[in-house]
N, C-alpha and C positions, 0 to 999 in steps of 0.2 A: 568635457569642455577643455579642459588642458589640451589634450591630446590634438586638438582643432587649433589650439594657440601653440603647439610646437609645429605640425606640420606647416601652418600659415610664416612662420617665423623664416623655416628652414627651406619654404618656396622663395620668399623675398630674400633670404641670404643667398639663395641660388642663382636666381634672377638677379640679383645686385650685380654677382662675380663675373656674372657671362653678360654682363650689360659695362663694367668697366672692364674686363679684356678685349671686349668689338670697339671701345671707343679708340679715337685717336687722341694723342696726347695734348691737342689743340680743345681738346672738348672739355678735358678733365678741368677743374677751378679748385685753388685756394692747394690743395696739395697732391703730391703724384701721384699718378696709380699706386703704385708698390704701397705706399702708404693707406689709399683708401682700402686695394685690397686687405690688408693685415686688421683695419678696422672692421671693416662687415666680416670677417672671419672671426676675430675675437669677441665682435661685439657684436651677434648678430644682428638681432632688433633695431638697436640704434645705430648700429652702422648703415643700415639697410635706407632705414628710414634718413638720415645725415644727405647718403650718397644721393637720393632720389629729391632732396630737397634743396642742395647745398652744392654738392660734386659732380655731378654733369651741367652740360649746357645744353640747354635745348635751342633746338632751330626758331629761325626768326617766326615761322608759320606755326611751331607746334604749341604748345601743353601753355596756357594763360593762367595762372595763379593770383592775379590781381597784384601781383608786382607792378611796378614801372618799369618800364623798358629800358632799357640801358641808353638809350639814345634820349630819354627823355632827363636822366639823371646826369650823362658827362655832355659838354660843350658839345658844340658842332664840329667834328673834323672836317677838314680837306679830305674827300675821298681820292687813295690813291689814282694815277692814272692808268688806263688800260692797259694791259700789255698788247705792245703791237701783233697782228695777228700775222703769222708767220705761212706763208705761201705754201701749198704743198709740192711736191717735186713730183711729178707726174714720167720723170724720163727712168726708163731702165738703167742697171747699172753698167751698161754695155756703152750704154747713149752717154752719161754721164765721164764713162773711163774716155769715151774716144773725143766728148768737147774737152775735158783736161787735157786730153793730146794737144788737141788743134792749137787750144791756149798756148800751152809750153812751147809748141814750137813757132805761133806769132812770135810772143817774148823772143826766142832764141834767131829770128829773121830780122826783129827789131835791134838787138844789142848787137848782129851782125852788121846794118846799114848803119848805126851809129858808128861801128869801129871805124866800116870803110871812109864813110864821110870824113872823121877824124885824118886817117890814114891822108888821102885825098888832100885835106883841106892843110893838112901840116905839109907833104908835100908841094901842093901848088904855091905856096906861101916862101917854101925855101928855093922853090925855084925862079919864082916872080925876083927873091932877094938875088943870086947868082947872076940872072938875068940882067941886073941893074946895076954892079958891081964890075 
């Protein structure tokens, strides 16, 4: 019988380690990994037993322990708002380098017809005044 309660011990210490190394650090509760692992190591049994009671969070769908739900125990929040969903880009990077082109050189036709208009318009101006003088 012993022999039945160390191998059962030394499954759930195994189980526990390889169950908080897959979690993410969003899952773990109440203290790090690094921390739970050194407990289920040191302590197997009751580490074992702590981390599967206490140290994960389970998914909204899984494992019902006749807890309250968390939702039923904090206020209501504001659920955050979605994030907008972001278009995928369906053009090649060929298609993509040669609209950057076309862009740059609009812009660089545009700040050309600005100059000349300037250019134009400061002239016309000193010559309307010469004219009148």
């Amino acid at each position: 019988m012993p022999f039945l309660f160390t191998l059962l011990t030394i499954g759930l210490m195994v189980f526990a380690v390889v169950d908080i190394i897959r979690r993410d650090d969003s899952q773990v509760r109440y203290m790090p990994r690094f921390v739970w692992l050194l407990l289920v190591v040191l302590i197997p049994l009751l580490g074992g037993i702590l981390w599967f009671a206490l140290g994960r969070e389970y998914p909204e769908g899984g494992i019902r322990l006749g807890r309250p739900s968390r939702r039923d125990t904090t206020q209501t929040r504001p659920s955050a708002p979605a994030a907008p969903v972001v278009p995928l880009d369906t053009r090649t990077t060929e298609q993509q380098i040669a609209d950057l082109d076309r862009e740059i050189e609009e812009w660089r036709l545009r700040d050309e017809i600005e100059k000349r208009k300037k250019e134009h318009g400061g002239d016309s101006a000193a010559n309307s005044g010469a004219q009148e003088g």
